[in-house]
C-alpha positions as CSV (number, residue, x, y, z in Angstrom):
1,X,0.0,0.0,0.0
2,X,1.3,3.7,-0.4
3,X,-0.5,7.0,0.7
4,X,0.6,10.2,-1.6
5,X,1.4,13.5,0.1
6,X,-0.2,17.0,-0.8
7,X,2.0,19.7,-0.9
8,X,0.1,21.6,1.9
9,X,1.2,18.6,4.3
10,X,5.1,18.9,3.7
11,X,4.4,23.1,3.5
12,X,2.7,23.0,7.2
13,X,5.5,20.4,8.4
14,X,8.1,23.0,7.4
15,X,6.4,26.5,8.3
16,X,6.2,26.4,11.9
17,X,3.3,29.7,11.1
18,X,1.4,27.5,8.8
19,X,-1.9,27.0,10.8
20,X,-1.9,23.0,10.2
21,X,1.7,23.1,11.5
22,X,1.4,20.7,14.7
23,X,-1.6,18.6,12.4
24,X,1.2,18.1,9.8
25,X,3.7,16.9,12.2
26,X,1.1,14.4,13.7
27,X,-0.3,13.1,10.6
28,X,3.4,12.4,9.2
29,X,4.0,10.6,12.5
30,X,1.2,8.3,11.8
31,X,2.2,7.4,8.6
32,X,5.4,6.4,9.4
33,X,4.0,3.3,10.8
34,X,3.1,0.6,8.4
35,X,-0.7,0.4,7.5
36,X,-0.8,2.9,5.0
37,X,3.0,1.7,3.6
38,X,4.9,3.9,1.4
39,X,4.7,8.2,1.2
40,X,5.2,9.4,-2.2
41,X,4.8,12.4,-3.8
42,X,5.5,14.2,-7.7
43,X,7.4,16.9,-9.3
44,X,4.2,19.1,-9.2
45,X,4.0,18.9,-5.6
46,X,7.6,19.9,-5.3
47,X,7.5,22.5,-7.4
48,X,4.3,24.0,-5.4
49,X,6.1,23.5,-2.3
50,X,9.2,25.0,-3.2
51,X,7.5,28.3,-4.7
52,X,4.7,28.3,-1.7
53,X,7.6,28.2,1.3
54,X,9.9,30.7,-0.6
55,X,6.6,33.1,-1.5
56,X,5.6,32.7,2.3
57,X,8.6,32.5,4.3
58,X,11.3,34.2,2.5
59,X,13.8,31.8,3.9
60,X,16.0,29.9,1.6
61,X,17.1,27.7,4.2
62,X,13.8,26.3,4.7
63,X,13.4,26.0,0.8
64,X,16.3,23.8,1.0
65,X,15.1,21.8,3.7
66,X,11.7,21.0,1.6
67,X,14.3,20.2,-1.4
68,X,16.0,17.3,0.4
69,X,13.3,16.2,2.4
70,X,11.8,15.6,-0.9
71,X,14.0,14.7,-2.9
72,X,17.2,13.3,-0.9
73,X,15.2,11.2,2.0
74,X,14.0,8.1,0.2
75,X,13.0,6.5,3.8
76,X,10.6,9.4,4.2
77,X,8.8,10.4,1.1
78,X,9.5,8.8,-2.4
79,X,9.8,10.7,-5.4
80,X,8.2,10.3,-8.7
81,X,8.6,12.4,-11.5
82,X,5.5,11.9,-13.9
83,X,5.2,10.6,-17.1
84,X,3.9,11.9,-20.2
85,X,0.5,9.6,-20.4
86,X,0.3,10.9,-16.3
87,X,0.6,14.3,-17.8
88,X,-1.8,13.8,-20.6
89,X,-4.6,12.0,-18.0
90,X,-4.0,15.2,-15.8
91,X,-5.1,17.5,-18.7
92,X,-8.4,15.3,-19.2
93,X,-8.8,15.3,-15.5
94,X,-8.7,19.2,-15.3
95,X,-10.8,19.8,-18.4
96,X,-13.5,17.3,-17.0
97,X,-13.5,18.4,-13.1
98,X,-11.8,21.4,-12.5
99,X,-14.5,23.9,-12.1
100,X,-15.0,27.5,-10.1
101,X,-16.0,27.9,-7.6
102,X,-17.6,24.4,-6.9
103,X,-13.8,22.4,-7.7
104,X,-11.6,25.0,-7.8
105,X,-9.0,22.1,-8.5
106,X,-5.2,23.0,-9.5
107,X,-3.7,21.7,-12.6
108,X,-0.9,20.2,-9.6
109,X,-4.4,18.8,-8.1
110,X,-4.9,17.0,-11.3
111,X,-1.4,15.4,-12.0
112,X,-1.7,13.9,-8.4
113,X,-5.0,12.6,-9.2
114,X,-3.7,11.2,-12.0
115,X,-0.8,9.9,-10.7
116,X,-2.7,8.4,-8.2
117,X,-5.2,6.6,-10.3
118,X,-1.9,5.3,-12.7
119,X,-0.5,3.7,-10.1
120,X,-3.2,2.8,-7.8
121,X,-2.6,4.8,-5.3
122,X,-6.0,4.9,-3.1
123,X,-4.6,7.2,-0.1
124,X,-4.1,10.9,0.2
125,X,-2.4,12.5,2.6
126,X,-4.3,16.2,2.5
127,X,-5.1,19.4,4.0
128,X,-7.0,20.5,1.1
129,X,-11.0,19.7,1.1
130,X,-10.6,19.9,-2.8
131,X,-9.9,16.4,-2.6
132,X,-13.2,15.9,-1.1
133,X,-15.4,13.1,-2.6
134,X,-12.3,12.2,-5.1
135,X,-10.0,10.0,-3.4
136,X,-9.5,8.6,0.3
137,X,-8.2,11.5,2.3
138,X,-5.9,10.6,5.4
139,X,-5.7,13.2,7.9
């Protein structure tokens, strides 16, 4: 089994101001242990985390951090860059489900979706009430 990981989860874990903060730190505690198996996550997510900390915090150091938690600690999170047919399902995705202000889904929304549903990936590990009604959210 594997659980993917939202980009607001890893953004609250490393902004200590981010209101889901101490929820962040909790929920990443609980999926260390072994019923929901694996954490992995996708270059979308990265890149939204990477832009969102530097926008918010203006700290490079923390940028950093969310750069090698990602991609240089395999025993926490796996990495995945997506494929072209993940990229493709993610554009059908959006034009069939992203709509405002009902699903104000993100195209980085959509590649996880579809990365998800690629690789049967049934958990997600969200903030984001988005995600509502889509996939099984772990919180």
């Amino acid at each position: 089994m594997t659980v993917a990981i939202d980009s607001c989860v890893i953004i609250a874990l490393l902004n200590k101001r981010d209101k889901n903060h101490d929820q962040a730190k909790r929920l990443l505690s609980t999926l260390k242990n072994s019923e929901y198996g694996m954490r992995v996550t996708i270059d979308y997510v990265l890149n939204e985390v990477l832009t969102t900390l530097w926008m918010h915090t203006h700290e490079k150091r923390i940028v950093y951090k969310a750069y090698d938690l990602i991609c240089k600690t395999p025993e926490f999170i796996r990495f995945e860059p997506i494929s072209l047919s993940v990229l493709n399902h993610a554009w059908k995705k959006w034009k069939q489900l992203a709509s405002w202000p009902q699903k104000p889904l993100s195209f980085t929304d959509c590649c996880l979706l579809a990365f998800m549903e690629k690789n049967n990936i049934v958990y997600l590990a969200t903030f984001d009430s988005d995600f509502d009604g889509l996939v099984t959210i772990v919180q």
